[in-house]
VEXSETI-145777 format. One line per 4 residues: number of its first residue (from 1); their letters; for each residue x, y negated, z negated of N, C-alpha, C. Coordinates in nm, 2 decimals, decimal comma. Layout:
NUM) A) X:Y:Z:X:Y:Z:X:Y:Z | ...
% end
This chain:
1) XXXX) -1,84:0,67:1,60:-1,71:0,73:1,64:-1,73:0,83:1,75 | -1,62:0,88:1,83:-1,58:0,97:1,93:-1,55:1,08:1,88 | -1,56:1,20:1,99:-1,48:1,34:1,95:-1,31:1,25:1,94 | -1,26:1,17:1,94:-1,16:1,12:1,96:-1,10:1,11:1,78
5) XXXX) -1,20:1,14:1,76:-1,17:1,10:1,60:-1,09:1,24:1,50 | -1,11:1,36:1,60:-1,07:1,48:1,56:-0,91:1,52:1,64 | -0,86:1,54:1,64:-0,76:1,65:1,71:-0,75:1,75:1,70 | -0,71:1,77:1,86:-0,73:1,94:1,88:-0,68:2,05:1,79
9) XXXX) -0,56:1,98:1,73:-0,53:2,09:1,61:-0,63:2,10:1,47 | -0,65:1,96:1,44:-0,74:1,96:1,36:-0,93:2,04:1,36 | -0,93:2,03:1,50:-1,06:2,11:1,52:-0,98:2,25:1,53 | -0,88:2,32:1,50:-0,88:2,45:1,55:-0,89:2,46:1,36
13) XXXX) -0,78:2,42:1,29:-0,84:2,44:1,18:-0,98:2,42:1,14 | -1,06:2,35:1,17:-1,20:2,33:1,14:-1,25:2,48:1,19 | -1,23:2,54:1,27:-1,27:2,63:1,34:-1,21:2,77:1,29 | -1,12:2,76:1,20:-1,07:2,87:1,14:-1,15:2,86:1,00
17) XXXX) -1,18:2,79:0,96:-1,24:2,78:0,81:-1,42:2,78:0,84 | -1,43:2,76:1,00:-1,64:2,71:1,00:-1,69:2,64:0,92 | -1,60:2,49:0,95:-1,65:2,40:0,93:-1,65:2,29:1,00 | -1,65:2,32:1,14:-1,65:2,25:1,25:-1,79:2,14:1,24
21) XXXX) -1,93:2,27:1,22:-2,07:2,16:1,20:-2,08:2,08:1,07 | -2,00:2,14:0,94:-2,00:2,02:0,85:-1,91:1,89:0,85 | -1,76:1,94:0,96:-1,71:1,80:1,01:-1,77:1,73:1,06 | -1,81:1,77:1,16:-1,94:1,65:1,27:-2,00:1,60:1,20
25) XXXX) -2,09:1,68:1,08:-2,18:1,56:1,02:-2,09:1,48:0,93 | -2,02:1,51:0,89:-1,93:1,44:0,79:-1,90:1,31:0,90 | -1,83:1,34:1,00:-1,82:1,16:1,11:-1,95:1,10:1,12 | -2,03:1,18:1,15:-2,15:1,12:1,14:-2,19:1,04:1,09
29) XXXX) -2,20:1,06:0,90:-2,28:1,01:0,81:-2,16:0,90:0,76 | -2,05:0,88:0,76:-1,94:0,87:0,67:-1,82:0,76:0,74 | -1,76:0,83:0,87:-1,67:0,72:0,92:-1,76:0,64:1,04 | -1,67:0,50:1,01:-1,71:0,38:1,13:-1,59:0,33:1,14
33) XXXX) -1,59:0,21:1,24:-1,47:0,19:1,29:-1,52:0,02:1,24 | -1,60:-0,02:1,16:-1,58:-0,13:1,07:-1,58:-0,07:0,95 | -1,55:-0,21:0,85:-1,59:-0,18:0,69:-1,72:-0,22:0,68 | -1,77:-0,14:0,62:-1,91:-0,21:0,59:-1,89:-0,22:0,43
37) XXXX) -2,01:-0,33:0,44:-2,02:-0,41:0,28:-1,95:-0,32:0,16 | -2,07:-0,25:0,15:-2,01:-0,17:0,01:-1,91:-0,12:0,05 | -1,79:-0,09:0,11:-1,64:-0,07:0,12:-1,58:-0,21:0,12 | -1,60:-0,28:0,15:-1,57:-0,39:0,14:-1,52:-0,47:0,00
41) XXXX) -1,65:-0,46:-0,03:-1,66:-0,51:-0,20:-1,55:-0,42:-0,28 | -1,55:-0,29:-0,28:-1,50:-0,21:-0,31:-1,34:-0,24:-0,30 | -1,30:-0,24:-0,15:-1,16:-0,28:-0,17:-1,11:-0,43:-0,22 | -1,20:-0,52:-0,19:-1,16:-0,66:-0,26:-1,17:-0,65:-0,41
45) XXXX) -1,18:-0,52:-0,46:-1,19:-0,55:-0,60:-1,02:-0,42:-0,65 | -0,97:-0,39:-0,59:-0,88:-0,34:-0,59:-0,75:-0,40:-0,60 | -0,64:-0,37:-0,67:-0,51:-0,48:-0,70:-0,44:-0,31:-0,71 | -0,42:-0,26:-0,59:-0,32:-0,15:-0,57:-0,37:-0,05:-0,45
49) XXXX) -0,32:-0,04:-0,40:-0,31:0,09:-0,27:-0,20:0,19:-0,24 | -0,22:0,32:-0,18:-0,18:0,40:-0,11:-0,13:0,36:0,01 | 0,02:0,31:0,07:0,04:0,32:0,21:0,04:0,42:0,29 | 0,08:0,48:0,35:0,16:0,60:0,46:0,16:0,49:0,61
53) XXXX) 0,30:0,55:0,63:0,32:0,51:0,75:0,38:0,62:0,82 | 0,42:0,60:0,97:0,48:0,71:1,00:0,58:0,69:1,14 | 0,75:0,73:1,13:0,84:0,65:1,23:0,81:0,76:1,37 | 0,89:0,69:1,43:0,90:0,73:1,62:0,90:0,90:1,59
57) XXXX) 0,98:0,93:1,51:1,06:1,10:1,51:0,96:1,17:1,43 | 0,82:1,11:1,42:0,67:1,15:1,33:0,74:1,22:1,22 | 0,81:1,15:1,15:0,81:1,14:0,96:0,74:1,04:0,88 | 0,69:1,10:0,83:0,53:1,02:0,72:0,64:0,97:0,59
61) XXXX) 0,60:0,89:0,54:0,58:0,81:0,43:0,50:0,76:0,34 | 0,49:0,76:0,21:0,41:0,69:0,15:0,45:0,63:0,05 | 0,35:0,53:0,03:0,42:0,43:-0,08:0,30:0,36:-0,18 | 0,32:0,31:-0,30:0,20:0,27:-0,36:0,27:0,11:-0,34
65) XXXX) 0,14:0,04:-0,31:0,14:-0,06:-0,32:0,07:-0,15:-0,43 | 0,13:-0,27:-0,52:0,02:-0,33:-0,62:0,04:-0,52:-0,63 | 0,00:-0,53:-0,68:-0,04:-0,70:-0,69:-0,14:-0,72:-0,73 | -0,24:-0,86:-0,72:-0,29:-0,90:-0,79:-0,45:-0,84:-0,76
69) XXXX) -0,53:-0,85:-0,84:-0,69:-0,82:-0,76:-0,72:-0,87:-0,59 | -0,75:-0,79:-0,50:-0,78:-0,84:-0,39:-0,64:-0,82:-0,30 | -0,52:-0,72:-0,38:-0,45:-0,74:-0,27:-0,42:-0,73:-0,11 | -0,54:-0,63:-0,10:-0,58:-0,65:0,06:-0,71:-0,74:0,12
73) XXXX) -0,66:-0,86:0,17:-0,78:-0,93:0,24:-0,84:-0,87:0,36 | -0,98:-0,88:0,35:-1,06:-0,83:0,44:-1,08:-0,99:0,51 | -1,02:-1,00:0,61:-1,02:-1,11:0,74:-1,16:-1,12:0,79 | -1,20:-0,99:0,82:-1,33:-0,99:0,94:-1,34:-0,82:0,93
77) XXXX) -1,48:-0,77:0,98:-1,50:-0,61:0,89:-1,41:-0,51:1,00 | -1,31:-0,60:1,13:-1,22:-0,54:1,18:-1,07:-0,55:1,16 | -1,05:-0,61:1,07:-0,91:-0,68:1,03:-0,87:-0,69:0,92 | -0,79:-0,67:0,83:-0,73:-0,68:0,71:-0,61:-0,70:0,70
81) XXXX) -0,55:-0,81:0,59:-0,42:-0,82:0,59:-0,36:-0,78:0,47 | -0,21:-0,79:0,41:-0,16:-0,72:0,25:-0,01:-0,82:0,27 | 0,06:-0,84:0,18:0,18:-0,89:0,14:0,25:-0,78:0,12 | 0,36:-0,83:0,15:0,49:-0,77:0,14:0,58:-0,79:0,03
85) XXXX) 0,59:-0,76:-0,09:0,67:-0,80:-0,21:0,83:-0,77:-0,19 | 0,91:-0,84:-0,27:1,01:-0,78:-0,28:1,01:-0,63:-0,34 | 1,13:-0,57:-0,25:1,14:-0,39:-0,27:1,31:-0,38:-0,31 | 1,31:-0,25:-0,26:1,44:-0,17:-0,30:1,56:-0,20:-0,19
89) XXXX) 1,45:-0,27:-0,11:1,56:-0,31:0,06:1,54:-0,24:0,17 | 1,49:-0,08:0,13:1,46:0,01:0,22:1,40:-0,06:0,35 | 1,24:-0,10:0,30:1,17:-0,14:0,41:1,14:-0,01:0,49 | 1,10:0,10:0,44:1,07:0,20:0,54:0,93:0,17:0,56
93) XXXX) 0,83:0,13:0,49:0,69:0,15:0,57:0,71:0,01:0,65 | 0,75:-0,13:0,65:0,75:-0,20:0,73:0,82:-0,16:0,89 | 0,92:-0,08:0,83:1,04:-0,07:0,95:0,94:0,05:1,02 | 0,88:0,16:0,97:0,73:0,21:1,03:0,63:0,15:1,13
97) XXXX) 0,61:0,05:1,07:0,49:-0,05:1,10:0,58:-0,12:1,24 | 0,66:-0,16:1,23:0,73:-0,21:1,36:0,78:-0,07:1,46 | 0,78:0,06:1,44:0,82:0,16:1,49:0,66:0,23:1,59 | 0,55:0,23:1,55:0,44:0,34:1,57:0,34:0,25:1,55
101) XXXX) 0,34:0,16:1,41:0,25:0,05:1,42:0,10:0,11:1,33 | 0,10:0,27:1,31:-0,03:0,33:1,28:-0,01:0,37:1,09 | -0,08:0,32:1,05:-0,08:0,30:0,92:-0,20:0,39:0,86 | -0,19:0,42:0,70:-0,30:0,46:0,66:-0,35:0,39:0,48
105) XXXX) -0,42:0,33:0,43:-0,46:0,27:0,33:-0,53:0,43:0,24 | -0,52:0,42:0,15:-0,60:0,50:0,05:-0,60:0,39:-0,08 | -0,75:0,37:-0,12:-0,80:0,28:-0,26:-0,90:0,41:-0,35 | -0,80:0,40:-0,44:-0,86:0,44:-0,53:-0,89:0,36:-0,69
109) XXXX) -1,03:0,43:-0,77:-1,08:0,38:-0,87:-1,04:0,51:-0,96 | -0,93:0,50:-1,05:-0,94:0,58:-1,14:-1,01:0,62:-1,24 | -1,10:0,52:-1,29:-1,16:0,52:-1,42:-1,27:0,53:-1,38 | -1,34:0,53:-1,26:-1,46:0,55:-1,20:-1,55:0,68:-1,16
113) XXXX) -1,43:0,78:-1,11:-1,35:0,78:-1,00:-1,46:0,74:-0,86 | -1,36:0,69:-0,77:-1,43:0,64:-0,65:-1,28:0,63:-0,56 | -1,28:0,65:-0,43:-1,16:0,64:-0,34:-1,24:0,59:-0,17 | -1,17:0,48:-0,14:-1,21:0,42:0,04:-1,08:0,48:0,11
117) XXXX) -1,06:0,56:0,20:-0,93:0,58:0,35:-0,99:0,44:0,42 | -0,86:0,38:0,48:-0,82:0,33:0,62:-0,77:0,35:0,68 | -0,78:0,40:0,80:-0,70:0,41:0,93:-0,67:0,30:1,03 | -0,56:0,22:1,05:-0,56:0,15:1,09:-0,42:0,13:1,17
121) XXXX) -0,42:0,01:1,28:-0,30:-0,04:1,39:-0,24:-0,15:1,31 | -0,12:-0,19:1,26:-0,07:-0,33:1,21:0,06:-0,37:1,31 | 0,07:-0,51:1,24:0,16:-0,52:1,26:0,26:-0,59:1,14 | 0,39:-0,65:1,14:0,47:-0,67:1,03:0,51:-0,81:1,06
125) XXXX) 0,55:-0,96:0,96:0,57:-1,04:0,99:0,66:-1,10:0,87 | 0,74:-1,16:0,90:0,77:-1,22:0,77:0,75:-1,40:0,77 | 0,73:-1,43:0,93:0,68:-1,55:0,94:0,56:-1,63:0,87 | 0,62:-1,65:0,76:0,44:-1,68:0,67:0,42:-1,81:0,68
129) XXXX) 0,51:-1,90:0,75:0,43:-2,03:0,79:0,32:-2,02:0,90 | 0,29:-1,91:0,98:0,22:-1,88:1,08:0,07:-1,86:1,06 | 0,04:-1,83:0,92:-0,07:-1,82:0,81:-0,06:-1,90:0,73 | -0,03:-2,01:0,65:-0,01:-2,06:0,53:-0,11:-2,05:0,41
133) XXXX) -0,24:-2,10:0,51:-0,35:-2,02:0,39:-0,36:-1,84:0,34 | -0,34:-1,79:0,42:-0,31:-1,65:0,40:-0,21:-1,62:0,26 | -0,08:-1,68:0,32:0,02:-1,68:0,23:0,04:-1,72:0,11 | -0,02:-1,82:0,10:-0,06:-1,90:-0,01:-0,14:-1,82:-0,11
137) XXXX) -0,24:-1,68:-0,07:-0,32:-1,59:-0,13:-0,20:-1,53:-0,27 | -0,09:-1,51:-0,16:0,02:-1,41:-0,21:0,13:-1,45:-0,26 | 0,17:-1,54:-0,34:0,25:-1,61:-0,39:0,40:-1,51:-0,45 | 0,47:-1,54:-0,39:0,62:-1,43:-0,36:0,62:-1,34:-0,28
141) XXXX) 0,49:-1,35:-0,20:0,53:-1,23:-0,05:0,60:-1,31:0,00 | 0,68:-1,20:0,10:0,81:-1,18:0,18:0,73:-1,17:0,31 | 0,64:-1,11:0,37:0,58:-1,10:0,47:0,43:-1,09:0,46 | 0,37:-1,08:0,58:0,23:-1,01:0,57:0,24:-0,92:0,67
145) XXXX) 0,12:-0,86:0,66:0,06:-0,68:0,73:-0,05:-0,74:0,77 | -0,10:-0,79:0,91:-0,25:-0,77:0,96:-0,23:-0,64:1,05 | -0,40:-0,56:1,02:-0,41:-0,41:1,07:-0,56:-0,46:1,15 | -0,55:-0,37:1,25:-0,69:-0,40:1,31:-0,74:-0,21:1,28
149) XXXX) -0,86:-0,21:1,21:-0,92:-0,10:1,16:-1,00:-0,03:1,28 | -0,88:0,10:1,28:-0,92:0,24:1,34:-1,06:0,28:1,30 | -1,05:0,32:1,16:-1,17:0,40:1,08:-1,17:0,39:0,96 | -1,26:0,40:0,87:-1,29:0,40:0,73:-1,38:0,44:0,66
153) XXXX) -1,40:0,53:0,61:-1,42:0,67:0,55:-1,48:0,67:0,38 | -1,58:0,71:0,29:-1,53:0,74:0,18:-1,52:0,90:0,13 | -1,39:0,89:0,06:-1,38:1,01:0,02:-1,40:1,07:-0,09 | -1,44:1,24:-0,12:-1,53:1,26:-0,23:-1,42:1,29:-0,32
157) XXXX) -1,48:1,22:-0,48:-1,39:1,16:-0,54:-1,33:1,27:-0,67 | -1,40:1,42:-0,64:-1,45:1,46:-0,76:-1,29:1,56:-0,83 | -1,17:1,52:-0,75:-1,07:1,63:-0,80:-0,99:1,49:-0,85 | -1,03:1,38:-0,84:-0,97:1,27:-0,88:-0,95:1,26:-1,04
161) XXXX) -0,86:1,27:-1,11:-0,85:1,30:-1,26:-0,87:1,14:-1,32 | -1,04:1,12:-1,41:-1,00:0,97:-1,41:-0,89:0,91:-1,58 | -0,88:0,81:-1,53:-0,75:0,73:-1,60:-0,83:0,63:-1,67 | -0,77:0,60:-1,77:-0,78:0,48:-1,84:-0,69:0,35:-1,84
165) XXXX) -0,71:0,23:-1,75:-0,61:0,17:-1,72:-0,52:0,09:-1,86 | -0,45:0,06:-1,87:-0,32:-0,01:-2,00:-0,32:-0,15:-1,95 | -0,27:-0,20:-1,83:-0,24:-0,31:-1,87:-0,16:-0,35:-1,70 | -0,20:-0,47:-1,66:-0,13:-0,50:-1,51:0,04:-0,49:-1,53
169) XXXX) 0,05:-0,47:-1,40:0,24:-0,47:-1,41:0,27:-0,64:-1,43 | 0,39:-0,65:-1,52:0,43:-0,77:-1,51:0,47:-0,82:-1,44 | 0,55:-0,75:-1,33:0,60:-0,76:-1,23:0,56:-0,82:-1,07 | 0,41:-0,83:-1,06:0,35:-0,88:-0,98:0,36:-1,05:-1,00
173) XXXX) 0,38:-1,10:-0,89:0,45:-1,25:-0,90:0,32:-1,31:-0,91 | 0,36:-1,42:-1,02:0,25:-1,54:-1,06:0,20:-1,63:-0,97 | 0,09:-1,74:-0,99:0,06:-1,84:-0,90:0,19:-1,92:-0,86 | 0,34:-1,88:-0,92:0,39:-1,95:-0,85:0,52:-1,91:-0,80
177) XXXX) 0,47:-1,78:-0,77:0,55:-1,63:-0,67:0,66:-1,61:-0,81 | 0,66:-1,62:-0,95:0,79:-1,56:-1,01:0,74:-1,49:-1,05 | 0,85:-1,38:-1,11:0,83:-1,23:-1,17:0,97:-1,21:-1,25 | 0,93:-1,15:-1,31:1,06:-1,07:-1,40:1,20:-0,99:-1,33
181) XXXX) 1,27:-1,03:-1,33:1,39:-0,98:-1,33:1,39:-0,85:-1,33 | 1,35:-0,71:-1,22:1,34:-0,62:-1,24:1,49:-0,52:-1,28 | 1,43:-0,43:-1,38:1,57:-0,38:-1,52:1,66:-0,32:-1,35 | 1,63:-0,25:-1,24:1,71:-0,20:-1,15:1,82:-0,23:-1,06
185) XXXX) 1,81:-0,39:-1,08:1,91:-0,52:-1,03:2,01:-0,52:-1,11 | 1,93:-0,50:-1,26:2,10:-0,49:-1,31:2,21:-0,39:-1,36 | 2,17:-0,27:-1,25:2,24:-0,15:-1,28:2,36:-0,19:-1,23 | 2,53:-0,18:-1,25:2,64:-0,25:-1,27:2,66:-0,20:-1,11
189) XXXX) 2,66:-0,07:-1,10:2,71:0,00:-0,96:2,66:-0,11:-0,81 | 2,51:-0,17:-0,83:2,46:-0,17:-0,73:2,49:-0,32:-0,71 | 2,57:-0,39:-0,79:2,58:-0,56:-0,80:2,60:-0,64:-0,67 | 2,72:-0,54:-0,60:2,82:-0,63:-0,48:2,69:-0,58:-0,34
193) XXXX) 2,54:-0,51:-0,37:2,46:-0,48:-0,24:2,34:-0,60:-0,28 | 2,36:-0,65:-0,36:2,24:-0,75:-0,42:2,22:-0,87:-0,34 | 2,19:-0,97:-0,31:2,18:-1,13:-0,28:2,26:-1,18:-0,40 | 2,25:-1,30:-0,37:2,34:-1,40:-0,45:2,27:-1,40:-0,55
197) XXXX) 2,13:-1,44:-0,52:2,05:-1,51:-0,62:2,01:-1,39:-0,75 | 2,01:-1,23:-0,69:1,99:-1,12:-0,81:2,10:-1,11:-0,83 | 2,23:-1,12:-0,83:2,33:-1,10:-0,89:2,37:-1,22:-0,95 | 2,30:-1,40:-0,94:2,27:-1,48:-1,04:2,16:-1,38:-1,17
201) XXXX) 2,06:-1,38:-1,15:2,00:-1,34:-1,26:2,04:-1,26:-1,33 | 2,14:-1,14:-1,27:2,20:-1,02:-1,39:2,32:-1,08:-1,42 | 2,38:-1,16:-1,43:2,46:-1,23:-1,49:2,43:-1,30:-1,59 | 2,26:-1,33:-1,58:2,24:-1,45:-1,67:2,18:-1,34:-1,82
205) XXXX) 2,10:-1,23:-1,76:2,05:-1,11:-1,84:2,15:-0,96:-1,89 | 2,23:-0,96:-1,80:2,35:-0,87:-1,86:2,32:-0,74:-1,72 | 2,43:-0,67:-1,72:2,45:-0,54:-1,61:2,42:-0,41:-1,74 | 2,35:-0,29:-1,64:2,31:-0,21:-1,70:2,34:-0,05:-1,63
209) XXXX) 2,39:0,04:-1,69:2,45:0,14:-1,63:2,33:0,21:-1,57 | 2,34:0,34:-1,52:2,22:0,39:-1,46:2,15:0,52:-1,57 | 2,27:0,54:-1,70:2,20:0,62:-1,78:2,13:0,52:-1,86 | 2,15:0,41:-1,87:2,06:0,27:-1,94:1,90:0,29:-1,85
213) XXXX) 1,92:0,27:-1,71:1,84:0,24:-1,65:1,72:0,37:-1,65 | 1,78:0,52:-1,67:1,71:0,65:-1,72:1,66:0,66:-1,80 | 1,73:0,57:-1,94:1,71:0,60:-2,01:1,56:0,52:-2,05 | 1,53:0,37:-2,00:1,42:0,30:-1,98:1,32:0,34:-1,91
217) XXXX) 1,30:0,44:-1,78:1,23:0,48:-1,73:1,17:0,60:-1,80 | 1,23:0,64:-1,82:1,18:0,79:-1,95:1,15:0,73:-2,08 | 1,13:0,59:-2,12:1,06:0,51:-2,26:0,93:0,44:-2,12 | 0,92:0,47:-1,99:0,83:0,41:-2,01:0,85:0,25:-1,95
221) XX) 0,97:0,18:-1,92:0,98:0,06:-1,87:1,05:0,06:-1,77 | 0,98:-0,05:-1,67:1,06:-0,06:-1,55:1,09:-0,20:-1,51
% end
Protein backbone atom coordinates (compact mmCIF):
# COMPACT_ATOMS: atom_id res chain seq x y z
CA UNK A 1 0.00 0.00 0.00
CA UNK A 2 0.63 3.84 -0.48
CA UNK A 3 0.71 6.87 1.88
CA UNK A 4 -2.56 6.95 -0.17
CA UNK A 5 -4.09 4.65 2.10
CA UNK A 6 -4.28 7.34 5.02
CA UNK A 7 -5.94 10.77 4.71
CA UNK A 8 -4.90 13.86 5.59
CA UNK A 9 -7.42 14.10 8.31
CA UNK A 10 -6.94 10.80 9.36
CA UNK A 11 -3.11 11.31 9.74
CA UNK A 12 -3.82 14.54 11.73
CA UNK A 13 -5.64 12.45 14.16
CA UNK A 14 -2.93 9.85 14.19
CA UNK A 15 -0.84 12.71 15.03
CA UNK A 16 -2.85 14.01 17.87
CA UNK A 17 -3.00 10.65 19.74
CA UNK A 18 1.18 9.48 18.46
CA UNK A 19 0.25 6.95 16.72
CA UNK A 20 1.31 7.92 13.45
CA UNK A 21 4.54 5.14 13.73
CA UNK A 22 2.15 2.43 15.03
CA UNK A 23 -0.20 3.29 11.90
CA UNK A 24 2.53 2.79 9.41
CA UNK A 25 3.45 -0.41 10.87
CA UNK A 26 0.04 -1.43 11.20
CA UNK A 27 -0.27 -0.81 6.79
CA UNK A 28 2.72 -2.46 6.80
CA UNK A 29 2.16 -5.77 8.44
CA UNK A 30 -1.65 -5.98 7.96
CA UNK A 31 -3.32 -4.25 4.80
CA UNK A 32 -2.93 -5.42 0.93
CA UNK A 33 -4.78 -4.59 -1.82
CA UNK A 34 -5.43 -8.56 -2.50
CA UNK A 35 -7.07 -11.18 -0.30
CA UNK A 36 -4.70 -13.39 0.64
CA UNK A 37 -5.44 -17.09 1.43
CA UNK A 38 -6.20 -17.14 5.01
CA UNK A 39 -8.77 -14.08 4.50
CA UNK A 40 -9.96 -15.79 1.91
CA UNK A 41 -10.90 -18.98 3.47
CA UNK A 42 -12.07 -17.02 6.21
CA UNK A 43 -14.68 -15.02 4.20
CA UNK A 44 -15.92 -18.07 2.14
CA UNK A 45 -16.79 -19.52 5.33
CA UNK A 46 -18.99 -16.74 6.31
CA UNK A 47 -23.06 -16.59 5.49
CA UNK A 48 -23.41 -12.81 6.76
CA UNK A 49 -21.73 -9.38 6.44
CA UNK A 50 -21.50 -5.72 7.40
CA UNK A 51 -22.26 -3.37 4.32
CA UNK A 52 -21.61 0.52 4.45
CA UNK A 53 -22.03 2.40 1.58
CA UNK A 54 -21.92 6.00 1.10
CA UNK A 55 -24.28 8.58 -1.38
CA UNK A 56 -22.99 11.68 -3.53
CA UNK A 57 -24.05 14.25 -0.37
CA UNK A 58 -21.20 11.70 1.75
CA UNK A 59 -24.05 10.01 3.98
CA UNK A 60 -22.90 6.57 5.20
CA UNK A 61 -25.00 3.67 5.56
CA UNK A 62 -24.98 0.40 6.83
CA UNK A 63 -26.60 -2.65 6.53
CA UNK A 64 -26.22 -6.35 7.62
CA UNK A 65 -26.27 -8.63 5.03
CA UNK A 66 -27.04 -12.73 5.34
CA UNK A 67 -27.58 -15.82 3.21
CA UNK A 68 -26.29 -18.94 2.83
CA UNK A 69 -22.48 -20.04 3.74
CA UNK A 70 -20.14 -18.30 1.17
CA UNK A 71 -22.35 -15.45 0.61
CA UNK A 72 -19.68 -13.49 -0.79
CA UNK A 73 -17.72 -15.13 -3.66
CA UNK A 74 -14.20 -14.48 -4.00
CA UNK A 75 -14.00 -14.43 -8.09
CA UNK A 76 -10.12 -13.77 -8.19
CA UNK A 77 -7.95 -12.41 -4.87
CA UNK A 78 -9.09 -8.93 -6.74
CA UNK A 79 -12.67 -9.33 -7.14
CA UNK A 80 -15.67 -10.46 -5.23
CA UNK A 81 -19.18 -10.68 -5.80
CA UNK A 82 -22.68 -10.93 -3.17
CA UNK A 83 -26.49 -11.11 -4.14
CA UNK A 84 -29.03 -8.89 -3.64
CA UNK A 85 -32.07 -10.43 -1.81
CA UNK A 86 -35.36 -9.13 -1.65
CA UNK A 87 -35.54 -5.90 0.89
CA UNK A 88 -37.82 -3.32 2.25
CA UNK A 89 -37.70 -1.47 -1.40
CA UNK A 90 -35.42 1.11 -0.06
CA UNK A 91 -32.43 -0.02 -1.98
CA UNK A 92 -30.20 2.49 -0.25
CA UNK A 93 -26.89 0.60 -0.29
CA UNK A 94 -27.51 -0.37 -3.99
CA UNK A 95 -28.84 3.06 -4.89
CA UNK A 96 -25.12 3.94 -3.08
CA UNK A 97 -23.32 1.56 -5.09
CA UNK A 98 -24.72 3.25 -8.32
CA UNK A 99 -24.13 6.83 -6.65
CA UNK A 100 -20.05 6.76 -5.33
CA UNK A 101 -19.62 3.06 -6.18
CA UNK A 102 -17.18 2.77 -2.82
CA UNK A 103 -18.28 0.25 -0.49
CA UNK A 104 -17.12 -1.29 2.73
CA UNK A 105 -17.50 -5.18 3.85
CA UNK A 106 -16.93 -6.04 7.63
CA UNK A 107 -16.95 -10.29 8.41
CA UNK A 108 -17.21 -11.09 11.50
CA UNK A 109 -16.83 -14.52 13.67
CA UNK A 110 -18.73 -14.13 16.75
CA UNK A 111 -18.10 -17.22 18.54
CA UNK A 112 -14.48 -17.17 17.66
CA UNK A 113 -14.08 -13.96 17.80
CA UNK A 114 -12.25 -13.11 14.52
CA UNK A 115 -13.26 -10.00 12.05
CA UNK A 116 -11.79 -9.40 7.94
CA UNK A 117 -12.58 -5.24 6.55
CA UNK A 118 -12.97 -4.72 2.72
CA UNK A 119 -12.56 -1.77 1.04
CA UNK A 120 -13.66 -1.94 -2.09
CA UNK A 121 -15.18 -0.16 -5.89
CA UNK A 122 -18.63 -2.18 -7.03
CA UNK A 123 -20.83 -2.07 -9.07
CA UNK A 124 -24.89 -3.03 -9.01
CA UNK A 125 -26.75 -5.20 -11.54
CA UNK A 126 -29.86 -6.82 -11.65
CA UNK A 127 -29.01 -8.39 -14.98
CA UNK A 128 -28.37 -11.96 -13.74
CA UNK A 129 -28.57 -13.55 -17.04
CA UNK A 130 -25.15 -11.75 -17.68
CA UNK A 131 -23.63 -14.35 -14.97
CA UNK A 132 -25.81 -17.38 -14.93
CA UNK A 133 -23.30 -19.47 -13.16
CA UNK A 134 -22.76 -16.78 -10.68
CA UNK A 135 -26.46 -16.48 -10.15
CA UNK A 136 -27.33 -19.76 -9.98
CA UNK A 137 -24.80 -19.61 -6.56
CA UNK A 138 -27.69 -17.36 -5.25
CA UNK A 139 -30.95 -18.72 -5.73
CA UNK A 140 -33.70 -15.72 -5.21
CA UNK A 141 -31.15 -12.93 -5.72
CA UNK A 142 -32.53 -9.99 -7.35
CA UNK A 143 -29.13 -8.66 -8.47
CA UNK A 144 -25.45 -9.09 -8.02
CA UNK A 145 -22.57 -6.73 -6.49
CA UNK A 146 -19.03 -7.36 -8.28
CA UNK A 147 -16.34 -5.08 -6.17
CA UNK A 148 -12.82 -4.77 -7.34
CA UNK A 149 -10.78 -4.75 -3.81
CA UNK A 150 -9.22 -1.46 -2.64
CA UNK A 151 -7.76 -3.07 0.68
CA UNK A 152 -8.19 -5.79 3.25
CA UNK A 153 -7.19 -5.70 6.56
CA UNK A 154 -7.60 -7.90 9.70
CA UNK A 155 -9.06 -6.38 12.61
CA UNK A 156 -8.21 -6.93 16.26
CA UNK A 157 -10.88 -8.80 17.44
CA UNK A 158 -10.70 -8.49 21.20
CA UNK A 159 -13.80 -5.81 22.16
CA UNK A 160 -15.82 -8.25 19.97
CA UNK A 161 -18.38 -9.74 22.63
CA UNK A 162 -18.49 -13.50 21.52
CA UNK A 163 -22.01 -15.11 20.72
CA UNK A 164 -23.30 -18.29 20.56
CA UNK A 165 -24.94 -18.84 17.28
CA UNK A 166 -29.05 -20.45 17.44
CA UNK A 167 -29.89 -21.25 14.34
CA UNK A 168 -29.79 -19.90 10.35
CA UNK A 169 -32.54 -17.40 9.32
CA UNK A 170 -35.40 -19.14 7.63
CA UNK A 171 -35.68 -16.56 5.55
CA UNK A 172 -32.63 -16.97 3.33
CA UNK A 173 -34.03 -18.47 0.02
CA UNK A 174 -33.60 -22.28 -0.67
CA UNK A 175 -31.97 -24.15 -3.74
CA UNK A 176 -34.89 -23.05 -5.28
CA UNK A 177 -34.85 -19.13 -4.43
CA UNK A 178 -38.18 -19.67 -1.98
CA UNK A 179 -38.46 -18.26 1.42
CA UNK A 180 -41.12 -17.57 3.81
CA UNK A 181 -43.56 -15.03 3.50
CA UNK A 182 -41.88 -12.34 5.61
CA UNK A 183 -44.55 -11.40 8.90
CA UNK A 184 -43.87 -7.37 7.44
CA UNK A 185 -45.77 -7.87 4.07
CA UNK A 186 -48.61 -8.47 5.88
CA UNK A 187 -48.97 -5.40 7.98
CA UNK A 188 -52.59 -4.19 6.68
CA UNK A 189 -51.35 -0.34 6.21
CA UNK A 190 -48.61 -1.22 3.80
CA UNK A 191 -50.80 -3.73 1.30
CA UNK A 192 -51.79 -1.16 -1.77
CA UNK A 193 -47.22 -0.40 -1.79
CA UNK A 194 -46.70 -4.20 -2.22
CA UNK A 195 -46.35 -6.12 -5.80
CA UNK A 196 -49.14 -8.13 -6.80
CA UNK A 197 -47.50 -11.28 -6.03
CA UNK A 198 -46.92 -10.11 -1.80
CA UNK A 199 -50.27 -8.93 -1.62
CA UNK A 200 -51.19 -12.52 -3.26
CA UNK A 201 -49.38 -14.25 -0.40
CA UNK A 202 -51.01 -11.99 2.56
CA UNK A 203 -54.18 -12.75 1.29
CA UNK A 204 -53.52 -16.33 1.32
CA UNK A 205 -51.76 -15.92 5.19
CA UNK A 206 -53.95 -13.14 6.55
CA UNK A 207 -53.05 -9.02 7.10
CA UNK A 208 -51.47 -8.06 10.29
CA UNK A 209 -51.56 -4.68 12.16
CA UNK A 210 -48.29 -3.03 13.05
CA UNK A 211 -48.97 -3.52 16.90
CA UNK A 212 -49.10 -7.39 15.76
CA UNK A 213 -46.05 -6.93 13.84
CA UNK A 214 -44.33 -5.17 17.42
CA UNK A 215 -45.63 -7.31 19.08
CA UNK A 216 -43.66 -10.39 17.16
CA UNK A 217 -40.52 -8.58 17.01
CA UNK A 218 -40.23 -8.04 20.81
CA UNK A 219 -41.18 -12.31 21.08
CA UNK A 220 -38.26 -12.50 18.94
CA UNK A 221 -39.87 -13.27 15.32
CA UNK A 222 -39.45 -11.86 12.14
Amino acid sequence: MTDAFYTDAQRRVQAEHGSQPLADTMEFAIVTDTIPDDHAQFIASRDFFFLSSVNSNGEPTVSHKGGGVGVVRILDPKTIAFPAYDGNGMFLSMGNIADTAKIGLLFIDFETPHRVRVQATARYTTDLNADPELAGRWPGAIGIVHATVDSVFVNCARYIHPHTRVEPSKYVPDENGQQPHASWKRIDLLQDSLSEEDQARTADEGTITMEDYADRLAAGES
